[in-house]
C-alpha positions in Angstrom: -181.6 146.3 -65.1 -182.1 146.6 -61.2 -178.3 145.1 -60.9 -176.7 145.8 -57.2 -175.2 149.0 -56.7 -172.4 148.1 -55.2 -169.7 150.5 -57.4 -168.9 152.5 -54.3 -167.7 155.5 -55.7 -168.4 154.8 -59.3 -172.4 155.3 -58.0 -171.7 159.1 -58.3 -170.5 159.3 -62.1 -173.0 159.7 -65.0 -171.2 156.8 -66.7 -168.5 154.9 -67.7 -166.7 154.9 -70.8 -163.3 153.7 -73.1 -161.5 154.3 -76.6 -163.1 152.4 -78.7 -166.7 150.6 -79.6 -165.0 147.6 -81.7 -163.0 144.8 -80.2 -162.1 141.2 -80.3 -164.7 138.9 -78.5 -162.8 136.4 -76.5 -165.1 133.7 -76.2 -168.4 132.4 -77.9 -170.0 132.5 -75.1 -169.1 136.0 -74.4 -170.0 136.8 -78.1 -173.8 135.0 -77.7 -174.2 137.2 -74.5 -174.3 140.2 -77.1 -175.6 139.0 -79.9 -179.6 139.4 -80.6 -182.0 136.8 -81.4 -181.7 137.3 -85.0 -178.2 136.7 -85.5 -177.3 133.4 -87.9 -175.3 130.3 -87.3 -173.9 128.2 -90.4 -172.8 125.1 -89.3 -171.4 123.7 -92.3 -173.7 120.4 -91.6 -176.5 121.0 -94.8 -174.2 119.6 -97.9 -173.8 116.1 -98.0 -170.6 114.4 -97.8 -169.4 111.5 -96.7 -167.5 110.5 -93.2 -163.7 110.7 -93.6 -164.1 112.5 -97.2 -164.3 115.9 -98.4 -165.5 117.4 -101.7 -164.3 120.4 -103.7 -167.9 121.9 -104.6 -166.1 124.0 -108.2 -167.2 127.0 -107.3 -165.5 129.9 -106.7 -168.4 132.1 -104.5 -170.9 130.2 -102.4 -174.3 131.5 -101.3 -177.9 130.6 -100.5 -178.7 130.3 -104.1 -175.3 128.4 -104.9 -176.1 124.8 -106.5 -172.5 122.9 -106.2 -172.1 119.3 -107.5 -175.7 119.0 -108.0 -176.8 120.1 -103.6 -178.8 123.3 -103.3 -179.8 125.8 -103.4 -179.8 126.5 -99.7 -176.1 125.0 -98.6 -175.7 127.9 -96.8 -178.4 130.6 -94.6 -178.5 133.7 -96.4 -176.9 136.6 -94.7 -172.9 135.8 -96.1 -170.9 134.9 -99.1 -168.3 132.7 -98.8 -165.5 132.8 -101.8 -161.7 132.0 -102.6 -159.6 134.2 -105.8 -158.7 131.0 -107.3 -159.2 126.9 -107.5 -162.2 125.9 -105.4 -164.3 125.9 -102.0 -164.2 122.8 -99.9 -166.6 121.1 -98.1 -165.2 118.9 -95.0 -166.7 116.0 -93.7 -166.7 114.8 -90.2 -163.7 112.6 -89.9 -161.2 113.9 -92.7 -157.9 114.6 -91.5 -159.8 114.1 -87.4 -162.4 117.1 -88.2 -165.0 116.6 -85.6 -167.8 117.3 -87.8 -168.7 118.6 -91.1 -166.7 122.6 -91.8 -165.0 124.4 -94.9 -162.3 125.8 -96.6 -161.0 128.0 -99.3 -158.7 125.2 -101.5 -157.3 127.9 -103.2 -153.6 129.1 -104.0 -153.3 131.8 -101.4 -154.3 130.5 -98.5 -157.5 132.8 -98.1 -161.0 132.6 -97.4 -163.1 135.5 -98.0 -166.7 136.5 -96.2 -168.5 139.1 -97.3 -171.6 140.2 -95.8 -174.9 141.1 -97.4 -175.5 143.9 -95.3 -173.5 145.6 -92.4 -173.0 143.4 -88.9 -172.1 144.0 -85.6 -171.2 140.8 -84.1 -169.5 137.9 -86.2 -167.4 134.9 -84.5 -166.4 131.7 -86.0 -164.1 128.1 -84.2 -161.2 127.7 -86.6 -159.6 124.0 -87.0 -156.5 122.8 -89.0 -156.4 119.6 -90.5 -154.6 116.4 -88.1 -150.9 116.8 -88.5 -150.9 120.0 -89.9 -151.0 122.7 -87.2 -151.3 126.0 -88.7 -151.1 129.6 -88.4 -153.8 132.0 -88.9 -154.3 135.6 -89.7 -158.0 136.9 -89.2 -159.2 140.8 -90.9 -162.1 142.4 -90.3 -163.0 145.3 -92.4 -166.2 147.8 -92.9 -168.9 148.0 -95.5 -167.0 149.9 -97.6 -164.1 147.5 -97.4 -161.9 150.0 -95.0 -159.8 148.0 -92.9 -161.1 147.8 -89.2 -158.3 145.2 -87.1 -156.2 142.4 -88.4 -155.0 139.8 -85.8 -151.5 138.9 -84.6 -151.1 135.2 -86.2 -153.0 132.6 -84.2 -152.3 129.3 -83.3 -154.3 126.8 -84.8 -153.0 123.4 -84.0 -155.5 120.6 -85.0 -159.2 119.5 -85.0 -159.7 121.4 -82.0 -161.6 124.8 -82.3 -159.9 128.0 -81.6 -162.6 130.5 -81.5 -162.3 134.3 -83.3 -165.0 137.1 -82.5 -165.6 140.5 -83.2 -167.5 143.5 -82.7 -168.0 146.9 -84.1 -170.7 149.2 -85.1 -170.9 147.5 -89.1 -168.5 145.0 -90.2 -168.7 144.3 -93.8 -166.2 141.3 -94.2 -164.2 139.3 -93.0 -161.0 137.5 -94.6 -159.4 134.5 -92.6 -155.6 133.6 -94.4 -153.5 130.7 -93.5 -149.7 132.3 -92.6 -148.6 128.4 -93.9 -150.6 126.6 -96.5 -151.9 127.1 -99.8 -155.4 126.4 -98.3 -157.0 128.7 -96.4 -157.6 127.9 -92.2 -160.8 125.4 -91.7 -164.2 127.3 -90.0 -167.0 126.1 -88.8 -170.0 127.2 -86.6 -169.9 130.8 -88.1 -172.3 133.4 -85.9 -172.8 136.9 -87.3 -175.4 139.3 -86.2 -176.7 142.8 -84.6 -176.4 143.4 -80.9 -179.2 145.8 -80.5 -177.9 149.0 -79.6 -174.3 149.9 -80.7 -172.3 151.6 -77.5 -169.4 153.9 -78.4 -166.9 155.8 -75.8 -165.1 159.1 -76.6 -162.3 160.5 -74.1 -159.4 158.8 -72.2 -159.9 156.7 -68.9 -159.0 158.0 -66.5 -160.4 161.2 -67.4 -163.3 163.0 -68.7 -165.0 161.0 -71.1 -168.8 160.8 -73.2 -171.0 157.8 -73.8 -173.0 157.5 -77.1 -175.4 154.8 -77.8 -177.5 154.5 -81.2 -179.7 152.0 -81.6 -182.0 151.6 -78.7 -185.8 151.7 -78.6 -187.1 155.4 -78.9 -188.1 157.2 -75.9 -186.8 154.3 -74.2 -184.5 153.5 -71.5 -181.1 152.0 -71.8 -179.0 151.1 -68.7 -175.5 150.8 -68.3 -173.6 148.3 -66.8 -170.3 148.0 -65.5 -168.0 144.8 -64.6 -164.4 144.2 -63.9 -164.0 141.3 -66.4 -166.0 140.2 -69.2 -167.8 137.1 -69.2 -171.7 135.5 -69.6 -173.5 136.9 -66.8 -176.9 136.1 -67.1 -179.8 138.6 -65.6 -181.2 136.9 -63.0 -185.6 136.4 -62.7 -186.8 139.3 -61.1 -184.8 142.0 -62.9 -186.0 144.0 -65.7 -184.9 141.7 -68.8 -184.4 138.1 -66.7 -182.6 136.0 -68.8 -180.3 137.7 -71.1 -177.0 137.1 -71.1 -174.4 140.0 -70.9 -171.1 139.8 -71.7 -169.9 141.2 -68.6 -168.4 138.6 -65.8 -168.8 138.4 -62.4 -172.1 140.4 -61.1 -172.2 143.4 -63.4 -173.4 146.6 -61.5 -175.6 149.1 -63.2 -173.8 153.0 -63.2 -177.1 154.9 -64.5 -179.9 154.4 -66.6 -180.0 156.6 -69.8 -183.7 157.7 -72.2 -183.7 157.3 -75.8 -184.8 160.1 -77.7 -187.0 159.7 -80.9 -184.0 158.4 -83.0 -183.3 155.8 -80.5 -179.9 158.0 -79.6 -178.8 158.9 -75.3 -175.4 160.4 -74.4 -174.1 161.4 -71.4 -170.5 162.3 -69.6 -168.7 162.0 -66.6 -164.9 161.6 -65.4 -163.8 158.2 -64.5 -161.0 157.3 -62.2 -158.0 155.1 -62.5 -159.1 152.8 -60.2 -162.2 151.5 -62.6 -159.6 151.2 -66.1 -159.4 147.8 -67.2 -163.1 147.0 -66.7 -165.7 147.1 -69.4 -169.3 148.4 -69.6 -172.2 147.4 -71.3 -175.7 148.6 -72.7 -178.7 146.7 -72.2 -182.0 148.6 -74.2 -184.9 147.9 -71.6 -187.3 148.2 -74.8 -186.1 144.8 -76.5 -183.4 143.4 -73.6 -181.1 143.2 -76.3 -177.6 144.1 -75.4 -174.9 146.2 -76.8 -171.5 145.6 -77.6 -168.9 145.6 -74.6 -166.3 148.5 -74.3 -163.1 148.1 -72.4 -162.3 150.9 -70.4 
């Protein structure tokens, strides 16, 4: 990633780093900028229902292989399970309560909609809606395969049929649970992304300070660069670079600190000492063997 060097003194360290590999994704545009070209997106749009309605489907747990009021299998893509504790799943339509197109629910006594992954995934991010005239409150979970808890939001504001987008990353994210703070149904998603990000970056050490950069994943033998920005955002790698056209989730023009080599487990580390002046930026991997993209790590 031939990105300009223009990091002043930053050009002499090794690398860059920060506390922590998992974090909340601000935008979906900043999630698509990691995510790799086989992540997912349910829509919500396959099951049939009518404008203005909605339907409770009687089920409990749906999948790829769920068949709900006589539609599927194949309602949802496989890859996620989407369940409740109690009463029903919903299916929206466009048009009920001023949805703007077709999304879904947990119609169930607490509030809460579970997803549970089929295997482990780096990057998931979903728009959450609330129903016309009933603004609501949400509280989002993540947790890891083994169903340790990784983050759980501050409440967020959800105040009609307009999307507020939640996204996450971290190195394998099992689940998911989205809870309403205010009704007995659960907060409406739709447009639900989950995927890999190619290699996973993680950051040990304190900034400013000494620090060491790990990143698993990447093509063996093979070179992964890291890239460093101020903000982050959906810079896209302009033609005539090594991997034109992928998007990081950097902002402004990233600049690339140093360029690391796999070994035969597709591993690299490195260390350096960072000063105060680059904390509050974030950095980024970018494996040159696939141009797929890491997560991004705040410094």
């Amino acid at each position: 990633m031939k990105i300009p060097y223009t990091l002043g003194a930053l050009c002499a360290l090794s690398l860059l780093a920060a506390s922590a590999d998992a974090q909340v994704i601000q935008s979906r545009a900043a999630m698509r900028g990691q995510l790799n070209l086989s992540s997912t997106l349910e829509d919500f749009e396959t099951y049939s229902v009518a404008f203005g309605g909605a339907e409770n489907l009687g089920v409990l747990s749906l999948d790829e292989t769920t068949i709900a009021n006589g539609q599927g299998p194949g309602l949802v893509a496989d890859g996620c399970v989407y369940s409740c504790s109690s009463s029903t799943l919903q299916w929206n339509g466009a048009g009920w309560f001023g949805q703007p197109s077709k999304n879904f629910l947990a119609n169930t006594g607490d509030g809460r909609l579970v997803l549970t992954y089929d295997s482990p995934m780096q990057i998931v991010g979903f728009d959450m809606y609330a129903f016309s005239g009933f603004a609501d409150t949400a509280v989002v979970t993540v947790y890891d395969a083994a169903g340790a808890l990784i983050f759980t939001s501050s409440p967020i504001s959800v105040p009609g049929p307009s999307p507020v987008f939640f996204g996450y990353t971290a190195a394998a994210i099992g689940g998911v649970i989205v809870d309403s703070q205010v009704y007995s149904w659960s907060t409406l998603i739709d447009d639900h992304e989950y995927g890999g990000s190619g290699p996973v970056l993680a950051v040990s050490g304190i900034c400013p300070g000494p620090v060491t950069v790990s990143v698993t994943g990447a093509t063996p033998g093979g070179s992964v660069a890291i890239g460093y920005s101020g903000s982050t955002g959906a810079f896209t790698i302009p033609s005539g670079f090594p991997c034109a056209g992928t998007v990081l989730g950097l902002g402004g023009t990233p600049m690339l600190v140093t360029i690391l080599v796999a070994d035969g487990t597709g591993a690299a580390s490195g260390g350096g000492s960072l000063p105060a002046s680059v904390c509050g930026g974030s950095i980024q991997a970018v494996d040159f063997g696939t141009c797929t993209t890491s997560n991004v790590v705040p410094l």
